[in-house]
Structure formats: C-alpha cells, structure tokens
C-alpha positions as CSV (number, residue, x, y, z in Angstrom):
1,X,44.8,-50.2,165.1
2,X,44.1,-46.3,164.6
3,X,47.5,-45.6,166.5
4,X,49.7,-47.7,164.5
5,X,47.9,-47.3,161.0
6,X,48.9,-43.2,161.9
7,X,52.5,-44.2,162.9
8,X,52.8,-46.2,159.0
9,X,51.3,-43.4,157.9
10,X,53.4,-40.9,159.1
11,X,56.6,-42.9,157.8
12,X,55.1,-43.4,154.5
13,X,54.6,-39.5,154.0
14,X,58.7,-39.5,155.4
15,X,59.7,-41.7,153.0
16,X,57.9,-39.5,150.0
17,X,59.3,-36.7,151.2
18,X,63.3,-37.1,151.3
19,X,63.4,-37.7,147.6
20,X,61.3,-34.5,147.0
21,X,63.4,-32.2,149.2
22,X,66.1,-33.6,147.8
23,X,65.1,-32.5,144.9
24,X,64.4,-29.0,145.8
25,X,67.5,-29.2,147.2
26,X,69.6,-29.7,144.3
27,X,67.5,-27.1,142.5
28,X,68.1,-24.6,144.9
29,X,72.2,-25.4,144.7
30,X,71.6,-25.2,140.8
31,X,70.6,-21.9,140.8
32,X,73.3,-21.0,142.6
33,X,75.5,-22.0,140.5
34,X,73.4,-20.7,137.5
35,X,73.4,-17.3,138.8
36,X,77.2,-17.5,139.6
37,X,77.8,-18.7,136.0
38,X,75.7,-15.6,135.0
39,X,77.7,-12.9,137.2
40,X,80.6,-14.6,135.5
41,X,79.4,-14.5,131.7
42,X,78.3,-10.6,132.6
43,X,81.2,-9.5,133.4
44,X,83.2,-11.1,130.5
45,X,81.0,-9.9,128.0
46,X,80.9,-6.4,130.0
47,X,84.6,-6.3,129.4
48,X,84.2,-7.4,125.6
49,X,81.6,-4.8,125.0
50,X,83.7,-2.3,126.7
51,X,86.6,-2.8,123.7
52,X,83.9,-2.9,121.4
53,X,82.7,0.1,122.2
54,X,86.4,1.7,122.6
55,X,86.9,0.3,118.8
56,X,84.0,1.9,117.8
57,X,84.8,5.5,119.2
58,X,88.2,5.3,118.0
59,X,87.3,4.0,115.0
60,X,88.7,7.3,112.8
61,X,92.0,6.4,114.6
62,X,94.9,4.1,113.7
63,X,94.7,1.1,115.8
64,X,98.0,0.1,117.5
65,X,97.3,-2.5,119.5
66,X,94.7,-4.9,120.6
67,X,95.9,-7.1,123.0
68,X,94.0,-9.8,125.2
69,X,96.1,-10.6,128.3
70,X,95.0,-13.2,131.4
71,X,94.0,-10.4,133.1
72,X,92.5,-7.5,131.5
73,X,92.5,-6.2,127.5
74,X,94.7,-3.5,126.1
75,X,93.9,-0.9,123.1
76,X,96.6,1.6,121.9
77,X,95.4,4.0,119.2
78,X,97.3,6.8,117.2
79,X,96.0,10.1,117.1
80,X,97.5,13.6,116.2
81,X,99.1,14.7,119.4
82,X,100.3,11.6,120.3
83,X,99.1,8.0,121.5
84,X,96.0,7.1,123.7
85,X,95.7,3.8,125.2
86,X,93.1,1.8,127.5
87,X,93.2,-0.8,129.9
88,X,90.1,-2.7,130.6
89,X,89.7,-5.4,133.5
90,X,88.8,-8.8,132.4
91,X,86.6,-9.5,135.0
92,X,84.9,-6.2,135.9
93,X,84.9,-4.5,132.4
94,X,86.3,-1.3,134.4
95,X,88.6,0.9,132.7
96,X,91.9,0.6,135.0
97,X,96.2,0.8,135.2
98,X,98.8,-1.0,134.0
99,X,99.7,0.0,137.7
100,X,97.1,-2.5,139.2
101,X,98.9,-5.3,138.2
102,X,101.9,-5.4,140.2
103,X,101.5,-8.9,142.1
104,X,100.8,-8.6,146.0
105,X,104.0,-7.8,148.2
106,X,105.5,-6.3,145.4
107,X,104.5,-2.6,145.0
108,X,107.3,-1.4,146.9
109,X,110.0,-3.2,145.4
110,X,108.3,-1.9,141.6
111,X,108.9,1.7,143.0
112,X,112.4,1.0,144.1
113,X,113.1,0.0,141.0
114,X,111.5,2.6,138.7
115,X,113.4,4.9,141.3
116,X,116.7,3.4,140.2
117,X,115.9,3.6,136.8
118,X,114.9,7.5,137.2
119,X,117.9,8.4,139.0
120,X,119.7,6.6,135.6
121,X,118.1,8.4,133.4
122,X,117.7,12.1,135.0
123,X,119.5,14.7,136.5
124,X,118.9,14.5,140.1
125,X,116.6,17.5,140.4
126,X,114.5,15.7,137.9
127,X,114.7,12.1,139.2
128,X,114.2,13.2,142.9
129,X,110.6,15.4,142.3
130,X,109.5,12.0,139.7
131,X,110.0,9.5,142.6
132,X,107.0,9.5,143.9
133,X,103.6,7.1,142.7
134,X,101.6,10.6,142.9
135,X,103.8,12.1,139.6
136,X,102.9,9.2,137.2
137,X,100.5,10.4,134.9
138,X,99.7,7.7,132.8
139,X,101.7,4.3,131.6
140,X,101.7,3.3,128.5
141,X,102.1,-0.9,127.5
142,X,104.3,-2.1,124.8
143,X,105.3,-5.2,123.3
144,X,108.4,-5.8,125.9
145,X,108.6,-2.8,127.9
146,X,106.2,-0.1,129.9
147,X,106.2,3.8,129.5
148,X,105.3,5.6,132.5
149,X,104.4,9.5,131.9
150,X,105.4,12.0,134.3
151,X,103.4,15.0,135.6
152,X,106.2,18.1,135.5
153,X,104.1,20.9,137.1
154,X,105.8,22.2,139.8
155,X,109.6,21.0,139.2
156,X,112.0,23.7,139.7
157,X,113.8,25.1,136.7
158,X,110.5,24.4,134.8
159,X,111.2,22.4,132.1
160,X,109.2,22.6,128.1
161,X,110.2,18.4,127.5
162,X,108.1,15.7,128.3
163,X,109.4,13.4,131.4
164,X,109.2,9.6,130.6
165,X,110.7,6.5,131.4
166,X,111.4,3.3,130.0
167,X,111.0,0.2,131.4
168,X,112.4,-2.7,130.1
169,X,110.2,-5.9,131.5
170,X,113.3,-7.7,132.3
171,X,113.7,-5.1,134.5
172,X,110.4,-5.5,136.5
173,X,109.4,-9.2,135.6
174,X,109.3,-10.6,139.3
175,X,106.7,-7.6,139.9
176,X,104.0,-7.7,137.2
177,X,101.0,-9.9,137.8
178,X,100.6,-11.0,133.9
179,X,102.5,-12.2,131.0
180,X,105.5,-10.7,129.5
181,X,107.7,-11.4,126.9
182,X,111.8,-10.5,127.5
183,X,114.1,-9.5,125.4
184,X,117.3,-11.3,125.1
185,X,119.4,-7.8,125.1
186,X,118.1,-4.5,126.1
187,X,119.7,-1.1,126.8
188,X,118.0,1.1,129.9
189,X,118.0,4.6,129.4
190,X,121.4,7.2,130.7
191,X,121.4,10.3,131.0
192,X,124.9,10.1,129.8
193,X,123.8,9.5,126.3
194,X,124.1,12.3,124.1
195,X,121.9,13.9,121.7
196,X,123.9,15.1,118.2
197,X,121.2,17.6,117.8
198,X,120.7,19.5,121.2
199,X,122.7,22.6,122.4
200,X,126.0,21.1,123.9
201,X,128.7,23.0,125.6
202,X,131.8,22.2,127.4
203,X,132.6,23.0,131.3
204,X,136.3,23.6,131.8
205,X,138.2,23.9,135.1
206,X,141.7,24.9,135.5
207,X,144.3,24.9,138.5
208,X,143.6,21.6,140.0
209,X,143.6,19.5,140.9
210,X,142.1,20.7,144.1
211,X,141.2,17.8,146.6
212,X,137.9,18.3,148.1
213,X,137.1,21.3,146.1
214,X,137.6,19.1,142.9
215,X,135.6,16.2,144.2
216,X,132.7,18.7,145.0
217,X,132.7,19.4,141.4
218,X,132.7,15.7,140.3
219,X,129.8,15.4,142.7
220,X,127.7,18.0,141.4
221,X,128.4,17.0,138.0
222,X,127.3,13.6,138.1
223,X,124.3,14.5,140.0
224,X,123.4,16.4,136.7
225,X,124.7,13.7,134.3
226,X,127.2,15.8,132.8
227,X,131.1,16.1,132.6
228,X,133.8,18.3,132.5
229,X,137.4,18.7,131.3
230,X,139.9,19.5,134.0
231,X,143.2,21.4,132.9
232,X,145.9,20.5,135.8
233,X,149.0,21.9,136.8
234,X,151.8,19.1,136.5
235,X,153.8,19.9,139.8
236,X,150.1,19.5,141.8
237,X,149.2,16.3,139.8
238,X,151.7,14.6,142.0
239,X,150.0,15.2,145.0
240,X,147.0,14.8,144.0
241,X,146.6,11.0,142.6
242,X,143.3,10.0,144.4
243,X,141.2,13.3,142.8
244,X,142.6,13.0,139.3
245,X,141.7,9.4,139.8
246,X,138.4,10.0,140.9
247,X,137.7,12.4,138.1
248,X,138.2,10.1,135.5
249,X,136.4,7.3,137.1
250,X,133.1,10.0,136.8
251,X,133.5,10.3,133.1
252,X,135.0,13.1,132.9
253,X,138.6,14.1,131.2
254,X,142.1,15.8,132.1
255,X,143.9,18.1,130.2
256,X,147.5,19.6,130.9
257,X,147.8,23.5,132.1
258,X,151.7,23.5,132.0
259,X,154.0,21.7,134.7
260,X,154.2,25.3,137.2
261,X,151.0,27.4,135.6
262,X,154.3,30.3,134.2
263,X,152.9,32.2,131.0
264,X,154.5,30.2,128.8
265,X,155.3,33.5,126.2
266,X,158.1,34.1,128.9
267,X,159.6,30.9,128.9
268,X,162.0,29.3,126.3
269,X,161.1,26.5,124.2
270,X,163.4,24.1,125.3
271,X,161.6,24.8,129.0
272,X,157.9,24.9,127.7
273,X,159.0,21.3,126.0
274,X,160.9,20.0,129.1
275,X,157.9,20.9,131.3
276,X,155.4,19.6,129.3
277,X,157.3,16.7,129.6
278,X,157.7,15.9,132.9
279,X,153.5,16.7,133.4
280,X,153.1,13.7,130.8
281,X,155.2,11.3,132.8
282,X,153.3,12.0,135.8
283,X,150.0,12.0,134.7
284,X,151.2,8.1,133.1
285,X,152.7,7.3,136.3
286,X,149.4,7.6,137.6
287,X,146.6,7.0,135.6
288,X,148.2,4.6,132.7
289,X,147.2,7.2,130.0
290,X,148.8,9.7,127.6
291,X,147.0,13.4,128.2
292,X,145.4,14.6,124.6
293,X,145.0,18.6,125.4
294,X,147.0,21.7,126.9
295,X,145.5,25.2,128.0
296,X,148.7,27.6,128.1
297,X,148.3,29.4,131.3
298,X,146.5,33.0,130.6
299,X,145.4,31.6,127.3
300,X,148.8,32.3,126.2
301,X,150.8,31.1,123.6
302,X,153.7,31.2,120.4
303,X,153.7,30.1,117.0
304,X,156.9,28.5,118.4
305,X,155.4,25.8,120.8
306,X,152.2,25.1,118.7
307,X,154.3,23.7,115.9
308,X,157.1,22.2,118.6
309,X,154.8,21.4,120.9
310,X,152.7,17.7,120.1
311,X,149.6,18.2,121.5
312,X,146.0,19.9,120.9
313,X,145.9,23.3,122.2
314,X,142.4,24.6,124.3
315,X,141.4,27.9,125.3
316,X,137.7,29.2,125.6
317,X,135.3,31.3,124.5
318,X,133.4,31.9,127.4
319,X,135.3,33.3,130.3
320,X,133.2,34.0,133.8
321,X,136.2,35.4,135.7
322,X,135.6,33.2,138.0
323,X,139.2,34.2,139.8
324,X,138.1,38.1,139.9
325,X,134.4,38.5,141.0
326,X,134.6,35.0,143.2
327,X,131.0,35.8,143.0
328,X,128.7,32.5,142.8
329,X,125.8,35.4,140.9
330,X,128.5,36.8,138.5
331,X,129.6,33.3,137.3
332,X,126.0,32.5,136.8
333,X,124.8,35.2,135.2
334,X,128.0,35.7,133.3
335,X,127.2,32.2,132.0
336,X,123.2,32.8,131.0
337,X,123.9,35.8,129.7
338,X,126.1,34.7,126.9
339,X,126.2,31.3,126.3
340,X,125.7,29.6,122.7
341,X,126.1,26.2,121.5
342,X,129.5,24.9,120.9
343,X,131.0,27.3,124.0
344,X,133.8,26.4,125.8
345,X,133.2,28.2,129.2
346,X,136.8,28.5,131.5
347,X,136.2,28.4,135.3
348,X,138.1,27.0,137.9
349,X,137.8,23.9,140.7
350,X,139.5,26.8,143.4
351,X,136.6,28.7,145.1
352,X,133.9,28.0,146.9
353,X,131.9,30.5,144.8
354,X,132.3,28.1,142.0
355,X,131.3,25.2,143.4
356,X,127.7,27.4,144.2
357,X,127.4,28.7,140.9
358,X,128.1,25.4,139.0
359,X,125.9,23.7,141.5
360,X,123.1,25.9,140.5
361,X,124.3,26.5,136.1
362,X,123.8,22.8,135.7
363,X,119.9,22.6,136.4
364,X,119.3,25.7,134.5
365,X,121.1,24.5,131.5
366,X,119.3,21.4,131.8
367,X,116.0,22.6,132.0
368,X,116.9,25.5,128.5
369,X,118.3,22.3,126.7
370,X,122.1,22.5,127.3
371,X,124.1,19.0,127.5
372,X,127.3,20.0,129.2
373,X,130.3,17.7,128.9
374,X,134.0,16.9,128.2
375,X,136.0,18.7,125.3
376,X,136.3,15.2,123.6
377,X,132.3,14.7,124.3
378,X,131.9,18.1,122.5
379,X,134.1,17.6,119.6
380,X,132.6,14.7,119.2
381,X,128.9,15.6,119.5
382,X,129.4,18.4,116.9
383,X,131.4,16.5,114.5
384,X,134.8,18.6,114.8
385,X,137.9,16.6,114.3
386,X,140.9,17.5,117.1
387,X,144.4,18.1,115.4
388,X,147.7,18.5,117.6
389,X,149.2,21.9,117.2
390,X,145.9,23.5,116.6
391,X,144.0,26.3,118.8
392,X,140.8,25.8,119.7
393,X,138.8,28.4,121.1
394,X,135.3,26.7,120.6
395,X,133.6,23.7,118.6
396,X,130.7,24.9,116.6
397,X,129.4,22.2,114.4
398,X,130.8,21.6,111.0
C-alpha cells in the first residue's frame, strides 16, 4: 500500500507541477519580450532626444529642415558661414551619413555614378583628384537632390572655390536605401555652362587644320571643359574633313584665315573676294554651315576688303609668338603674364610646344578663375554684339 500510495503521490505532485512551470515559462518568454520592447523604445526615444537636443543647441539658428525619414532624422540649420546639417539614426540615436544609406550591393555602382557626374561637371584635374570616397567631406540632403562637399587640400593648381556636386535623386534612386521624391525634369551640372560674371577669354588657333596636332588640342580642351576658335586656311580645309569635323563636334568653332594664308594687303580685291570664296564653299561642302569670322593672315588688313568683304573680322590682343620662341615656357608665361578679361590670345594648332603649353595654361586658368572658350562664347558671355565688316581686337564687356 506504502509503494503505490508513493507512486499516486508522485503523479499528483507531476500533475501540479506542469501548469506551474508553465507558467514560469511564459513569464520567463515575457520578459524577453518586455526587455526587447524596452531596447526598442530606448533607442527611439534616444534618437528623438538626440533632435531635441540638436533643436535646442541650434536654437539661435534658422531652422531649414526637420525631416523624419524611415530610417534616420534630418536637421539643416542656417548659420553665418554657411549651412550645418545632422543626420541621426532612427534606431541607434547615433549621429551618422547620408553615405550610410546606400542599399547593400550598391556602393560601388553610387561611386561610379558620382564619378560620371564629376567628370561632367569638372575639368579633369579636378574631377580625377575628387573621385575617390576619401575626398567627400560632408553631404548635405535636400528636398530632391544630395550635395556632396569636397576636401580640396592637396589638388594641384590650388584652387580658392569650394568643390561640390549636385546630385539629382533621379540620378542615384536605385542606390539609396530610403525614400525620395523625383523630379519630373532636372538639369545635372556641365562644366560647359558659363558664368556672365567670371573672367572669360578666348583661345584662338590659326593654320590648321592640322590632323593629329589639331585633335590633340580638341583633346586637351575638352578635358578642361573649354573651347576654342580655330582660324583655317581654305586650300588645307579640303584635306582635312575628319579634324574640322571633329572640332566642331567638341564644341568648339571655325573661323576662315584666307584660302592660301598670302597677306592679304598684297593682294587685289577681286582676289581677297574670290578666295574667300572658294574657302566658304568648302567649308559648306563639308560641314553644312556658313563660316561667321576671318583673321587676315599677319593681322593684316584694308579699308578696302572690310567694307567689300561680308564677314566679321578677328585679330587678337594677346599674341604668345607661339611661331618664334616654339617654347612650351614662353607661351605660358607670355600668357600669365598679361592676360585680362575679355583677351583674345592668338596661338597656333602647329607645334608641339603648343600643344605642352596649352595642356598645362588650361588648369592654371581654371584654378585663377578664367573660363576659356569660342569667340562666339565670348561675345556672348560679355554682351558684345558681332557686326560684319568690323575689327575686333578683343571683347571687353559693354
């Protein structure tokens, strides 16, 4: 009896048992969850005390924006020097980047594209030391687009501006982990858009065209988002229909320099006229389009063919003797020495010392706030209205 009275007794004290454990249990897997829910609500309200406390410091500031996005909070205010902003993790209350939000897999393909966008923008001195992750200083959020600051120190010509980019979101949407709103029409920056109100001068190249010499030229041109006018000699026009058509798909523009490069003073009018002519036709034969300017050979010219001859005469004011010295130091420093706003600066797309000294003007220029273009750019740029049978020797603004 003893035995099986234990044996009852024993599955009694089971059978109390389960429910009870059961119960601690369930307690045990509450409090999990409690503390979970606890982490959780800590860390939101660490972020939300974070923007508070950003508000409050900032609070003698003009407050841009306040933004609450899915994955983190954004302040912008406006102070003296400029705008400061802060990005705040929604989950860990951290202060962080923009830059921390590009969606998994993606980070690469984000650079390639900011690279693109850089090389748009900037010379390629510029875009080349800025493409990098390790130059962004800071990036700034907007409404529809990013702005990512650029840490200078170190580039070579030094430059005084501040390097920045643009970025529009339609341009980066498959890469950002959070929500953005498009535009329906948006504009990236070029560095082929000119400013009215910085120093602009005009590069112009005579004697071509010149094949590979030329194309050199276009090259190095284009890596520095500017352009040139090229005066050409008719009677090497024909020959040369693949580099005048290549200069003109760059941006840049073709004058006339006579139909045989003959100083035109010693000619007669009737052969000035005829020759002039003839250039036109074959410049149309080629390129479909009517040429606008003529530099006389030498610079020289009569009272006779400006007022016969219909078209807009160009000399210089900036000669670097390019032909004499065939010095790539001479042409540079004949350049920096002397250049002003609204110079047209004669050189020409023969020598090799050229090429060098063009190759390392443009930078320079660049970095002392030069935009160097087209005679049409210029005239345009400074507000100077072209007439035929005029001499133009510069265009200052009027």
């Amino acid at each position: 009896m003893k035995k099986i009275d234990c044996k009852i007794l024993s599955i009694l004290v089971l059978v109390l048992l389960i429910p009870y454990l059961s119960y601690l249990s369930g307690l045990e897997s509450n409090q999990e969850i409690i503390e979970n829910n606890s982490v959780t609500v800590f860390d939101e309200n660490r972020a939300k005390n974070k923007v508070n406390t950003l508000l409050e410091e900032n609070k003698d500031k003009e407050l841009l924006i306040n933004a609450s996005y899915d994955k983190f909070f954004y302040l912008a205010f406006k102070n003296e020097g400029g705008n400061t902003h802060f990005v705040i993790d929604a989950k860990t209350g951290e202060e962080t980047t923009i830059l921390n939000y590009i969606k998994e897999g993606q980070r690469q393909a984000f650079f390639n594209k900011i690279k693109e966008l850089l090389y748009l923008k900037y010379p390629k001195f510029i875009a080349s030391f800025l493409e990098g992750e390790e130059r962004i200083r800071d990036v700034e959020l907007l409404e529809n687009e990013l702005i990512i600051y650029y840490n200078k120190e170190g580039i070579e010509p030094a430059l005084e501006e501040e390097l920045f980019l643009h970025v529009n979101y339609n341009e980066v949407k498959d890469y950002l982990d959070f929500t953005l709103v498009l535009d329906s029409t948006y504009e990236n920056e070029n560095g082929y858009q000119y400013d009215k109100n910085k120093k602009t001068i005009a590069f112009t190249f005579d004697d071509g065209p010149n094949g590979e010499k030329t194309n050199q030229l276009v090259n190095i041109l284009e890596e520095n988002k500017a352009h040139a006018t090229f005066f050409m000699v008719g009677n090497r026009m024909e020959y040369g229909r693949e580099t005048i058509l290549n200069v003109l798909n760059k941006g840049n523009e073709i004058g006339s320099h006579s139909y045989a490069h003959q100083n035109l003073k010693r000619m007669s009018l009737a052969t000035v006229l005829e020759g002039e002519k003839r250039t036109r036709e074959i410049y149309k034969s080629i390129t479909g389009k009517e040429l606008l300017y003529t530099r006389p050979p030498y610079g020289n010219i009569t009272s006779q063919i400006k007022k016969n001859l219909d078209t807009i005469f160009i000399n210089w004011s900036l000669d670097t003797e390019d032909w004499l010295h065939r010095d790539k130091d001479k042409v540079v420093e004949a350049v920096l020495k002397d250049v002003e706003d609204g110079d047209i600066i004669l050189m020409h797309d023969l020598y090799d010392s050229t090429i060098e000294a063009v190759e390392e003007l443009l930078p320079i220029l660049y970095a002392d706030g030069y935009q160097v273009v087209s005679i049409s750019e210029l005239a345009n740029l400074k507000g100077v209205t072209l007439e035929e049978h005029q001499l133009y020797y510069n265009l200052k603004e009027v």
